[in-house]
N, C-alpha and C positions, 0 to 999 in steps of 0.2 A: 239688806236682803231683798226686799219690797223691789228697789233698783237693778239689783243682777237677775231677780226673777225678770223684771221688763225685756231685758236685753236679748237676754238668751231666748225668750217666746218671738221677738220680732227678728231676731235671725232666724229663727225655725220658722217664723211666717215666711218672710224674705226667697229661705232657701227653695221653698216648697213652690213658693209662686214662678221662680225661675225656671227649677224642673219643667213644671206643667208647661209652664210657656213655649219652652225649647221641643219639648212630645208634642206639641201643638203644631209648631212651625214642621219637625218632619212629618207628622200624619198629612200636614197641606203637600207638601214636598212629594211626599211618597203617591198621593193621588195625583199630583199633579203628571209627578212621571210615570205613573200607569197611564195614564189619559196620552203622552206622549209614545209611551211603549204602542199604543193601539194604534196612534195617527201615521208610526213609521218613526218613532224615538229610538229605536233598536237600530236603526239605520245611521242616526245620527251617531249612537255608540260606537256602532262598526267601523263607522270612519276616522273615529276616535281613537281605536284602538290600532287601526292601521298606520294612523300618524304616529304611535307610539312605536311602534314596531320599526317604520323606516327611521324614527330617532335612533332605538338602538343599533339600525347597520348604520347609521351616517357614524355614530360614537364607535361601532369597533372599526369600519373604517381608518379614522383618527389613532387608531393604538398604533405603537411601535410595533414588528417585527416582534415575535419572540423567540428567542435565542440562547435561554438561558438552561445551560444544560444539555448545551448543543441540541436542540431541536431546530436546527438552521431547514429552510428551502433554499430551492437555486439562487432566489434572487439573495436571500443573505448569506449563502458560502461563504465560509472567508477568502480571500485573493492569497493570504499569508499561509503556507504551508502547514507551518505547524502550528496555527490557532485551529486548523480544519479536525473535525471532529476523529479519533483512532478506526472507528465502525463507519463504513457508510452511511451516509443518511436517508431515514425512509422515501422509498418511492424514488430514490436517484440512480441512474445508469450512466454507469460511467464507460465508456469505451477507449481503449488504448489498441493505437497501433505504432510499429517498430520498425525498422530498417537497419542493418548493420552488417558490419563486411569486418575480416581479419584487416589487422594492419601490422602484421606482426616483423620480427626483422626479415626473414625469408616469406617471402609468398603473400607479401602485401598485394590487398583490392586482388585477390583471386578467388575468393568462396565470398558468399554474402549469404544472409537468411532475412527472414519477414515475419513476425509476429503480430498477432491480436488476442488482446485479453481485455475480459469486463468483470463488474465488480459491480452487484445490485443488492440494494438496503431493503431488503423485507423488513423491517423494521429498523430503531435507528439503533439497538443495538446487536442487529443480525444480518450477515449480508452474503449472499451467495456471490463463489467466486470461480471464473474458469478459464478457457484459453487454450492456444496453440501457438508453441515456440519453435525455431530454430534457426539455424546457422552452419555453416561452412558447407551450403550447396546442399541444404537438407540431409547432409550428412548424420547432425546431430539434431532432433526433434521431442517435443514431448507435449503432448495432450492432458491437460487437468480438469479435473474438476469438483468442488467442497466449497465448504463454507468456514463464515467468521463470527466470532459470536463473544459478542463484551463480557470477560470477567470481573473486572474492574472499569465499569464506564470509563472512556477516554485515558486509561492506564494503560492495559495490560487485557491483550484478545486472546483466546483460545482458533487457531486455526490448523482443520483437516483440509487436504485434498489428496482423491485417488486418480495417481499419477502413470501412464504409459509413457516410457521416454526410452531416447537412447541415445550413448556418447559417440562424439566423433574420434577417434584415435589419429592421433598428430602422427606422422611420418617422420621419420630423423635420417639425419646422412651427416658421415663427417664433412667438417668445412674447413679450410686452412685458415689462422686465425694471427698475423692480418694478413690476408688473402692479394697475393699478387695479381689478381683479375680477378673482377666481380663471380662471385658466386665459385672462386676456387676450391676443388676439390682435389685431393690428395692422388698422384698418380703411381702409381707403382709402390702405393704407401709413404709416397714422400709429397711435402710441397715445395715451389719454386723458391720462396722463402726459407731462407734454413733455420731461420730464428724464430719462424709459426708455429703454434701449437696448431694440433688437430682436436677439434671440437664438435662434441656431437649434440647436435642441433635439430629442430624442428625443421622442417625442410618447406616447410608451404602448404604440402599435400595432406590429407586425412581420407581415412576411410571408415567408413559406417560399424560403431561395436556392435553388441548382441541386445536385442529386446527383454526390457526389465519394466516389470509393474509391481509399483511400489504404492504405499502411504506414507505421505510427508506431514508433519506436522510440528506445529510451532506454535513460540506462545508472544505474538505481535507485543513490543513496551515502549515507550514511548513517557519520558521525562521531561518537560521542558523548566530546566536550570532556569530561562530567564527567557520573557517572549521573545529573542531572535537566536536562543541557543535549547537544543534538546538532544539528551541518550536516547538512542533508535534501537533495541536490539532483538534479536530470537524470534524477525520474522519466520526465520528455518532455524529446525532445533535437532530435529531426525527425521530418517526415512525406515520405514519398517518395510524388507521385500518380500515379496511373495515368492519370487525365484528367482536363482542363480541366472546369470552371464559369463559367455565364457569372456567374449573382449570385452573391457569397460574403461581400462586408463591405462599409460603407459606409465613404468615404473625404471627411473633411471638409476642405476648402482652404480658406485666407482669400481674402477680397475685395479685390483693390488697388484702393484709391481710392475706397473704400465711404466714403459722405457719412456725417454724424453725424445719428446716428437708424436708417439703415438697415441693413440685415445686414450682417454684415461676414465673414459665412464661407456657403459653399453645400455642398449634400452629392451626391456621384456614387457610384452603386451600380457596384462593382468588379468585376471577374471574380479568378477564380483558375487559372491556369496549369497546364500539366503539370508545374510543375517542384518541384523538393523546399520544404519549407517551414519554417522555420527556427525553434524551440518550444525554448527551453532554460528550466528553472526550478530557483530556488534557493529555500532557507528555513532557518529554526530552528525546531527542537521541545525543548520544555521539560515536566519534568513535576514542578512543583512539590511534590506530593504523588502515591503511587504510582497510586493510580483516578484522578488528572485531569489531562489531556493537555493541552495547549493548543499549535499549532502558525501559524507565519503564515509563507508562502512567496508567491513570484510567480513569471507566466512570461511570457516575451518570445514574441511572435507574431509574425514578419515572414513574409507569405505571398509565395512565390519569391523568397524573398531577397533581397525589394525594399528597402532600408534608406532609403526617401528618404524625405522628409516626410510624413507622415500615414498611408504606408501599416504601421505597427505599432501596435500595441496592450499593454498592460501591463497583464496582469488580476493583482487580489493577493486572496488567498484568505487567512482568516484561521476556523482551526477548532477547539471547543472539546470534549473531549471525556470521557467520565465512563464509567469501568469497574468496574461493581460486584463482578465475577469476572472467570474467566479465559473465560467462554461469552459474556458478552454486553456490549456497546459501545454508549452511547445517544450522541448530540453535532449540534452546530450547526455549519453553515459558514455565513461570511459572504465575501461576495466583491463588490470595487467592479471593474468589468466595466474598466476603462478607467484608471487613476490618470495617464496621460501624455494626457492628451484633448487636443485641438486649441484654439484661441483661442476665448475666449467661451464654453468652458463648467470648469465646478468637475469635480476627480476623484470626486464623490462623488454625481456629480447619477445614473449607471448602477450600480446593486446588484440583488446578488438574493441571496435567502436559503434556504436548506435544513436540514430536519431527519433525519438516518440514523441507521438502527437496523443493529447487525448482530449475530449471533451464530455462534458456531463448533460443530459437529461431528463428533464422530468417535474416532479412538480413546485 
């Protein structure tokens, strides 16, 4: 007992003498650095502190990019199509412009039009969007403008835009079919050929339908199967109009009891309704290697919801496209205006073709 009493007293001597020692050595410390505070020891701090400060920009410096969750900037865009985020990203302006002419079987490289559209990322899952289309000699035109806005980051966008536009209405003429001289037409109701059908065709020419403002809206989706294959669909899903048109699209009916030799379909210029209009489009995009895109989708057109014969159309768009960075996008659209056509004519006889350029901006 006599022994653990020792022990225990000379560690609690021990501890006690340490303490004090340690409060000694800061009280000298602590006056020492007031004595330095008054000489300009605050200064030496200060500079202390600023070496600390430019340590931590040298260290964020040093960090990767971050990108996770697509918060990408310019310099990390992706080059690959569909790794690029579904919503534009904050603070990026994207501009596109367009060039494109028919090439259809009659009346090739005789109308052409010119577009510009942008697409700016208020935030990276909100992006205002707008623009001015047309083609066939400004025949057919439309002016947009709305927005996009992530339902499902990088899934699935909610997109409005309030649209002024208007169609161009194709022209048609019988053609003899196969046509003993280029661009033969039927004379006295016959052709030179006696074994020609007569077909009634798009002829080259269009003229300007009636003025319709509408609301488009869709709901942007985007699946990617596997990094160089992705489902693209429901950029356009419907248009809600405000008013009727009296011209909007030509609608072609067959002929009952058309003799052999004679036309066997006729064409009625349509109007268009007040009522919603029914645009749903699907596709794949693939990007075989990372700078080139190549995507082909279609979209179902039934205006007022008309589902009956001849009043739909099935245009398919097929676009090819080459990114040599993350600024700038050159590519081709090809597009046959029609692939479901009515009797008597090929899916391939209506195309037009377009060249876009775009580039991106910003920070």
């Amino acid at each position: 007992m006599t022994s653990l009493g020792y022990v225990a007293a000379h560690d609690t001597w021990t501890n006690q003498r340490a303490f004090a020692d340690e409060d000694e050595d800061e009280d000298e410390g602590g006056d020492e650095g007031g004595g330095d505070d008054e000489g300009g020891g605050g200064g030496e701090g200060g500079e202390d502190g600023e070496d600390g400060e430019d340590g931590e920009d040298e260290d964020a410096k040093d960090q990767p990019p971050v990108t996770a969750g697509g918060l990408f900037t310019l310099k990390t865009y992706p080059v690959r199509e569909i790794s690029r985020p579904l919503s534009m990203t904050e603070k990026i302006l994207q501009l596109r412009l367009s060039a494109g002419t028919d090439i259809s079987a009659k009346g090739a490289f005789e109308s052409f039009g010119l577009s510009g559209e942008f697409t700016y990322g208020v935030k990276d899952n909100f992006a205002l969007i707008g623009g001015l289309t047309n083609a066939y000699n400004f025949k057919q035109f439309g002016v947009y403008f709305g927005f996009e806005a992530a339902l499902a980051y990088d899934l699935v966008n909610f997109r409005m835009a309030a649209n002024v536009h208007r169609n161009a209405i194709p022209e048609y003429r019988i053609f003899c079919n196969p046509p003993a001289t280029p661009e033969e037409e039927p004379v006295g109701g016959l052709c030179q050929n006696a074994d020609a059908t007569q077909d009634n065709l798009p002829s080259g020419g269009y003229s300007a339908g009636s003025m319709k403002f509408s609301v488009d809206i869709g709901f942007p989706f985007r699946y990617a199967i596997r990094p160089e294959v992705a489902i693209v669909a429901l950029h356009t899903l419907m248009s809600i109009d405000f008013n009727s048109a009296e011209k909007d699209y030509v609608q072609v009916t067959p002929i009952s009891g058309a003799a052999p030799g004679e036309p066997t379909t006729m064409t009625t210029v349509k109007g268009n309704g007040a009522k919603p209009d029914l645009n749903p489009s699907l596709g794949i995009s693939t990007n075989p290697v990372p700078p080139l895109s190549v995507v082909l989708f279609a979209q179902l057109r039934i205006p007022d919801f008309d589902t009956s014969a001849g009043a739909f159309q099935v245009p398919v768009t097929g676009r090819v496209q080459f990114s040599p960075n993350q600024k700038f996008d050159i590519g081709l659209e090809f597009t046959l205006l029609n692939v479901k056509p009515p009797e008597g004519q090929s899916p391939i006889d209506n195309r037009f073709l377009a060249l876009f350029l775009q580039t991106r901006v910003g920070r």
